[in-house]
Every structure is written in structure tokens, then in C-alpha cells.
C-alpha positions as CSV (number, residue, x, y, z in Angstrom):
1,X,113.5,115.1,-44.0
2,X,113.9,112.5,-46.1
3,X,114.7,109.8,-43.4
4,X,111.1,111.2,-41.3
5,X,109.5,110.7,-44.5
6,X,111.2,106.7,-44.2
7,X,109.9,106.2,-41.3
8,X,106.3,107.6,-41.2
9,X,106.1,105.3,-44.5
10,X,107.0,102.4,-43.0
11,X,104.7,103.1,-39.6
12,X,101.7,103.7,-41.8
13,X,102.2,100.7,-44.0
14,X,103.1,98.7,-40.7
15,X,101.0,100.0,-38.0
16,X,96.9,100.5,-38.5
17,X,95.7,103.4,-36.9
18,X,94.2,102.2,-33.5
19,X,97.9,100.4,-32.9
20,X,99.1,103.7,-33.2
21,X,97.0,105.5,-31.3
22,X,97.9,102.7,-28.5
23,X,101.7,103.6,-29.2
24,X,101.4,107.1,-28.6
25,X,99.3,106.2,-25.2
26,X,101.8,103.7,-24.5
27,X,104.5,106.0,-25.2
28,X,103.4,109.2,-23.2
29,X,102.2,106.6,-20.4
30,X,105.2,104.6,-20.0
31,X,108.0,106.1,-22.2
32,X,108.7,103.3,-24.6
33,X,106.4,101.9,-26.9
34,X,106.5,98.6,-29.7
35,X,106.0,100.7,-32.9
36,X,109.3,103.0,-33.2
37,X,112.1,103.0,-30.4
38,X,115.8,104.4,-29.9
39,X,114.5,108.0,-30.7
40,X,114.1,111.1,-28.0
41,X,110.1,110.7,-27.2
42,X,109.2,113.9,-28.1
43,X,110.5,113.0,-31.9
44,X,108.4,109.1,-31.2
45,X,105.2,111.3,-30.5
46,X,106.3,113.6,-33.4
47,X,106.3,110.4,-36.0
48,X,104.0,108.2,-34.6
49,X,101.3,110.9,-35.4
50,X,102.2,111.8,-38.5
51,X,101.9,107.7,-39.4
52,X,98.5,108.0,-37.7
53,X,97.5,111.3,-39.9
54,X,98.9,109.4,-43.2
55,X,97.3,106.2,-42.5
56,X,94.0,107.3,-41.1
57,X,93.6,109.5,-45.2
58,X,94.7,105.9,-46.1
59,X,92.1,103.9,-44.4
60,X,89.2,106.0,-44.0
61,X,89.4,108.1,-47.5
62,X,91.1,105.4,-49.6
63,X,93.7,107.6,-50.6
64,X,97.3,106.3,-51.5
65,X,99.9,106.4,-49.6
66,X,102.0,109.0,-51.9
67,X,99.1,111.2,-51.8
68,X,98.5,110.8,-48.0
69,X,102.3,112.0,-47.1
70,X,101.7,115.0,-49.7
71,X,98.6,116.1,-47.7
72,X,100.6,115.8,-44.9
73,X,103.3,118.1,-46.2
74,X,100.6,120.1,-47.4
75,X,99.5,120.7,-43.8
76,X,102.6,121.4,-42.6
77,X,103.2,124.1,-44.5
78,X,100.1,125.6,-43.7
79,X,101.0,125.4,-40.0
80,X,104.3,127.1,-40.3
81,X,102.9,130.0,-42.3
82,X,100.5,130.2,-40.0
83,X,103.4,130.3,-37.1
84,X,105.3,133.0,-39.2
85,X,102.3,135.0,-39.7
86,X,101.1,135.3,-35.5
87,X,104.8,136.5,-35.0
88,X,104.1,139.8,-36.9
């Protein structure tokens, strides 16, 4: 976890989040794309769009980045519980 938490870092600081919107197109369209590479493209789509996520909160709400990856973690959590909980 802590090496995706690295990397979406990096992307969000990197990358604003139209260019990685056009990475994830770019990546689902063509397979490759300039903003992460070398990874399995289901894990590229994974990580570009938790950048996106982080950096939009960033951009748009003018919250900081520490705060961004917490809501983002925050989320997550709420999606696996709710994954956990449709199973019963």
C-alpha cells in the first residue's frame, strides 16, 4: 500500500486532472499512456484514477494533498464494507 500511496502522490502532484483523464483515455484506447508505465493496465487505470480523485479534491476544493489521499482512503473503506455487506 504504501508504494500505491507513492505513486498516486507523485501523479497528482505531477499530472493535473485533464492530463489524467487523457491518460486513462489514452491508456484504455491504445494500451500505453505518458503518465505511469511498466505496470499491468488494469493496475495503470487503477492509479491513474485515484491521482485524478486526489488531485481533482486538490484543485477544485483546495484541499491538501495529505487530506486528499485520506478522503480517498476514506472512500475505500466505505466501498469495501459496502462489498462485504451485499455478500450477506
Amino acid at each position: 500500500m504504501d508504494t500505491e500511496v507513492r505513486e498516486i502522490k507523485e501523479l497528482a502532484k505531477k499530472f493535473t486532472p485533464r492530463q489524467i483523464e487523457g491518460c486513462i483515455t489514452q491508456q484504455l484506447e491504445t494500451g500505453e499512456n505518458i503518465c505511469l508505465r511498466n505496470e499491468a493496465a488494469e493496475k495503470v487505470i487503477s492509479e491513474l484514477a485515484k491521482a485524478e480523485f486526489v488531485r481533482e479534491l486538490m484543485a477544485e476544493k483546495g484541499i491538501s494533498l495529505a487530506d486528499a489521499l485520506r478522503e480517498l482512503a476514506r472512500r475505500m473503506r466505505m466501498l469495501k464494507e459496502g462489498f462485504k455487506g451485499e455478500g450477506k
